[in-house]
C-alpha positions in Angstrom: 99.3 84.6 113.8 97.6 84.8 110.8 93.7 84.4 112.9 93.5 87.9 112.9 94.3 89.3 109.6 91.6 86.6 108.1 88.7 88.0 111.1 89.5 92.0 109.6 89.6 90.5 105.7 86.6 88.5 106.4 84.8 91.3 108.5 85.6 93.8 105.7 84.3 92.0 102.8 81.0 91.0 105.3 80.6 94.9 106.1 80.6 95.3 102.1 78.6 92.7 101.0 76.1 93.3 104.1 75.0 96.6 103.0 78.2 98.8 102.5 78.7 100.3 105.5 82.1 102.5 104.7 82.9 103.3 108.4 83.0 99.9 109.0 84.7 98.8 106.1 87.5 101.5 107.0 87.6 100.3 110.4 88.1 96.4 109.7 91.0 97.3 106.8 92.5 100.2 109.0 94.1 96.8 111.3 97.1 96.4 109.6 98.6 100.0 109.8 100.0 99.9 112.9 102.1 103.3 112.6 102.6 103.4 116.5 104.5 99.9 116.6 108.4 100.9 116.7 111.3 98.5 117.8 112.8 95.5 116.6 111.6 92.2 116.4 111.8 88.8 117.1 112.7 85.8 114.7 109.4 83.9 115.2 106.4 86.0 113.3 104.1 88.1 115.3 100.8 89.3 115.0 102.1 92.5 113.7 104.4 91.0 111.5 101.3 89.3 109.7 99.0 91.9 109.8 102.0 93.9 107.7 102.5 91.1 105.5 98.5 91.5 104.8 98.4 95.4 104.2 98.6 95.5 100.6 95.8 93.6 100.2 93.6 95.2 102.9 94.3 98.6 101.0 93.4 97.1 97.6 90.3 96.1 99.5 89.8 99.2 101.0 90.2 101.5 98.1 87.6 98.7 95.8 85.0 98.4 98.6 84.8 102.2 99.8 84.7 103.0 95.9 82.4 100.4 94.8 79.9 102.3 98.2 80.7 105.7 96.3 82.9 106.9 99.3 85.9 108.2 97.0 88.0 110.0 99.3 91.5 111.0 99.7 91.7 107.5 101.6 90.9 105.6 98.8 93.1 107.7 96.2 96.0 107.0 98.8 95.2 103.4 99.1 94.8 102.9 95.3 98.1 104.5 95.0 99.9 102.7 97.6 98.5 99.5 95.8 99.9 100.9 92.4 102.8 101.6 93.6 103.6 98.3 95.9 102.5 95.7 93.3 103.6 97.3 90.1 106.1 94.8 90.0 104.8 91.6 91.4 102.9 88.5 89.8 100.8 88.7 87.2 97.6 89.3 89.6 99.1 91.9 91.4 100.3 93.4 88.1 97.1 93.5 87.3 95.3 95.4 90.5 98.3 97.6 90.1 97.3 99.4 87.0 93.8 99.2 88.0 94.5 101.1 91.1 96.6 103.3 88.7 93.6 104.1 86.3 91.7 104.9 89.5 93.8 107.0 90.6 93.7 108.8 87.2 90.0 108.6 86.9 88.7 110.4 90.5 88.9 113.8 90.2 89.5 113.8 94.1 92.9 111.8 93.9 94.1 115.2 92.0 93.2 117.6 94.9 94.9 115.3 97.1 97.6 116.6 98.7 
C-alpha cells in the first residue's frame, strides 16, 4: 500500500529537481488529499489510508518545492501552515520543519492576504 505514495514523493522531488515544473509538482503532491473519500474503513490499511498517513509530508514538500520555483501562492501559505500546525508537536525533525513552515508563513507577504 505504500507503492504509491513513494511513485507521487518520488515524482515530486523528480519534477523539482528536473527543472521545477510547479504544475507538476502540485499535481504529484495534490495525491494524498482525497477530500471526496467518505465512509469507514476496514482494519487492513488501504491505499487511501497510506496516502493520508503521507500527507504531511507531501505538503511540507509542496510548500518547499513550489517556494524554492518562486510559485508562493496561497497553496503554499496553506500547506506551510498546515505543516506548522500538524508537526508543532512531533519529533525533533518535525519540530523543526514546523517553525520553519511557521517563519514562512510570517515571511510571504501573500500568506497575509490569504483568506
Amino acid at each position: 500500500p505504500t507503492l504509491r505514495a513513494l511513485l507521487h514523493l518520488g515524482r515530486a522531488e523528480w519534477y523539482a529537481r528536473a527543472g521545477g515544473d510547479p504544475a507538476a509538482v502540485r499535481r504529484e503532491l495534490r495525491w494524498a488529499q482525497h477530500e471526496d473519500v467518505v465512509g469507514t474503513f476496514d482494519v487492513t490499511p488501504q491505499a487511501a489510508d497510506v496516502d493520508w498517513s503521507f500527507r504531511t509530508l507531501a505538503r511540507w514538500k509542496l510548500a518547499t518545492a513550489l517556494d524554492r520555483a518562486g510559485e508562493q501562492d496561497v497553496e503554499v501559505c496553506r500547506a506551510y501552515q498546515r505543516v506548522a500546525d500538524l508537526w508543532a508537536a512531533g519529533a525533533p525533525i518535525y519540530r523543526a520543519r514546523a517553525d520553519s513552515a511557521r517563519q514562512r508563513v510570517r515571511d510571504l507577504a501573500v500568506c497575509h492576504t490569504a483568506s
